[in-house]
BALOBA-1460 file (C-alpha; in Angstrom, 3 decimals):
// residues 89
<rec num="1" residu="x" x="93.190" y="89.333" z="106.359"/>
<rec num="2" residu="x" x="93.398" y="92.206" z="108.728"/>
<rec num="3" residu="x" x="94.674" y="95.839" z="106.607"/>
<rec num="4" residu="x" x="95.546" y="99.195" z="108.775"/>
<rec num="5" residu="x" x="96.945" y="102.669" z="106.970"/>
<rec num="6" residu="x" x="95.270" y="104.699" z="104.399"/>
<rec num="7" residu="x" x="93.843" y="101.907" z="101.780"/>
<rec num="8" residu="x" x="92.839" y="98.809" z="102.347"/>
<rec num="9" residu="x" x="92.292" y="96.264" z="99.749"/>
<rec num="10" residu="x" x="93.078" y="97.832" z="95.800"/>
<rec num="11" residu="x" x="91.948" y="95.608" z="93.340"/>
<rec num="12" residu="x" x="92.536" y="96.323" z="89.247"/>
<rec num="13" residu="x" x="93.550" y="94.395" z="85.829"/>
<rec num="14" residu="x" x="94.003" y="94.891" z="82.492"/>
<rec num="15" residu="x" x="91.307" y="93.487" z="81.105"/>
<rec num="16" residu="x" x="87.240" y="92.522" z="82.604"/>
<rec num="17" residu="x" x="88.140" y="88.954" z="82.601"/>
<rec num="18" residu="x" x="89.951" y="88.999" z="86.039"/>
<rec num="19" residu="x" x="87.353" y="88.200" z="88.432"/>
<rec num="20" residu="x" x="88.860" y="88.289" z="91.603"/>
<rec num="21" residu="x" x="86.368" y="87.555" z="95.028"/>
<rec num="22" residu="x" x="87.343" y="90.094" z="98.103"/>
<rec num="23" residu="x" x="85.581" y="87.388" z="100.944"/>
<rec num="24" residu="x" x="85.672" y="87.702" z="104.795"/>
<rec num="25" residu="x" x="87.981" y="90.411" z="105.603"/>
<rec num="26" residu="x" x="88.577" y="92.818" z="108.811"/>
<rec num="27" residu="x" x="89.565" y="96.475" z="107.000"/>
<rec num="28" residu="x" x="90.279" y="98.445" z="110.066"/>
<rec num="29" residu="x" x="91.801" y="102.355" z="111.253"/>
<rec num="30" residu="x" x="91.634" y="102.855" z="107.569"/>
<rec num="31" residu="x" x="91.767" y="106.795" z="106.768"/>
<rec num="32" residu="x" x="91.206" y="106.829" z="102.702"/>
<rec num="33" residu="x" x="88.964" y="103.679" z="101.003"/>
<rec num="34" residu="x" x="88.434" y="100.359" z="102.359"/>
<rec num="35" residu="x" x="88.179" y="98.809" z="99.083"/>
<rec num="36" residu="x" x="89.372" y="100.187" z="95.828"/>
<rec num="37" residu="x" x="88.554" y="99.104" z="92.858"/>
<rec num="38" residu="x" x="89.691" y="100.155" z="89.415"/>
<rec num="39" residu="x" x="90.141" y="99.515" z="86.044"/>
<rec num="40" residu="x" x="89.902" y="96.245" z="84.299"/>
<rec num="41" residu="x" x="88.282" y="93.998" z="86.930"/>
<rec num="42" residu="x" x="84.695" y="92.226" z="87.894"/>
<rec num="43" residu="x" x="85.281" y="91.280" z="91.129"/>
<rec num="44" residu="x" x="83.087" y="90.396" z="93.977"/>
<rec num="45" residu="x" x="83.133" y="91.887" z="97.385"/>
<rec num="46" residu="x" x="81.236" y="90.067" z="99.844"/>
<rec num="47" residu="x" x="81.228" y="89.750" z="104.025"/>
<rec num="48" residu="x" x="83.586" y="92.200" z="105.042"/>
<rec num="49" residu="x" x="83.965" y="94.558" z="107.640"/>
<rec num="50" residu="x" x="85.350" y="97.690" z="106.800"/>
<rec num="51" residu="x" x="85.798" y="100.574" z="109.951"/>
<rec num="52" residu="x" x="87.038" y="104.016" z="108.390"/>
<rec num="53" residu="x" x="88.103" y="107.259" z="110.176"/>
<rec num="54" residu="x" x="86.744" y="108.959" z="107.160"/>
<rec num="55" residu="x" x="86.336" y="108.096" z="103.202"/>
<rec num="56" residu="x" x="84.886" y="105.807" z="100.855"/>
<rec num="57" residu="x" x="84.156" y="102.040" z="102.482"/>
<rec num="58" residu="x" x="84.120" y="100.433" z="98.686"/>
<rec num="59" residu="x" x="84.921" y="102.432" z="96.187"/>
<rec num="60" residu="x" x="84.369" y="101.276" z="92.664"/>
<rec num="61" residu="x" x="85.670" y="102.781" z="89.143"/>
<rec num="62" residu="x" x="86.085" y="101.980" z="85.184"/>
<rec num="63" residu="x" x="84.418" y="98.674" z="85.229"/>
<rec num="64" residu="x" x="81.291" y="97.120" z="83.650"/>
<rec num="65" residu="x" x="80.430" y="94.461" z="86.650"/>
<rec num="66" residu="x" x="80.796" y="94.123" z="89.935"/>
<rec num="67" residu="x" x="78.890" y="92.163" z="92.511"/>
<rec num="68" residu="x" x="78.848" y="93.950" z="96.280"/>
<rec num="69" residu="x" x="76.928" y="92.466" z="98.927"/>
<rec num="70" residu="x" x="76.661" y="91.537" z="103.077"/>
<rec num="71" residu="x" x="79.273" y="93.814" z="103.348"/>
<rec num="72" residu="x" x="79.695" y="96.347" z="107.384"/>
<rec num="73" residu="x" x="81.023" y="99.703" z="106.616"/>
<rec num="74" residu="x" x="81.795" y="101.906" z="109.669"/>
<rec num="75" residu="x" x="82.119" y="105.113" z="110.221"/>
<rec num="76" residu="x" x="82.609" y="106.388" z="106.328"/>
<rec num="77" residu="x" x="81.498" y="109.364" z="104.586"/>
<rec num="78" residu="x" x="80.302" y="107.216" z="101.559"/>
<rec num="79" residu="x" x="79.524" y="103.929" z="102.049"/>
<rec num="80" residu="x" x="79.625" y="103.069" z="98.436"/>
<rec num="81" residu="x" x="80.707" y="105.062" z="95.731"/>
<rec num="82" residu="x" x="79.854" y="103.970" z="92.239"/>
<rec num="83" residu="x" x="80.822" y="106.683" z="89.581"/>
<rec num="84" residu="x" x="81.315" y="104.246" z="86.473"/>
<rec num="85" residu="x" x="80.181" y="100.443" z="87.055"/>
<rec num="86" residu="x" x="77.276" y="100.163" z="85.180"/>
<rec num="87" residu="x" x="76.062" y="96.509" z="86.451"/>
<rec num="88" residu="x" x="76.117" y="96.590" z="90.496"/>
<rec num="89" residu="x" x="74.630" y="93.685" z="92.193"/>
């Protein structure tokens, strides 16, 4: 998937058992966050390649597990923000 504008890929659910995998993507001329996610979600973000004009590349909040790895972030101000997760891989 190729993503342009101000956020690229959100990601969020209701409870921890959605698991969703964020695999092989081009997140490009983004001005905000390459990746978002929030609430209610363990998902795994792996082999991407995320070029901001500014922002967070993956930005991660409210969940107990997430799994980030092999990912290219360009050009951000944080390259990955992790106020709340408290299991990062």
């Amino acid at each position: 998937m190729n993503v342009q504008g101000t956020l690229g890929i959100e990601v969020m659910g209701f409870t921890n058992n959605y698991s969703p995998v964020i695999d092989s993507n081009d997140i490009y001329n983004v001005y905000d966050t390459g990746i978002h996610k929030f609430f209610g979600a363990r998902p795994i973000i792996k082999n991407n390649i995320i070029e901001l004009k500014g922002g967070y590349g993956i930005d991660m909040l409210d969940s107990d597990t997430v799994k980030v790895y092999n990912n290219l972030i360009i050009g951000a101000y944080w390259g990955v923000n992790n106020l709340t997760t408290t299991s990062l891989f």
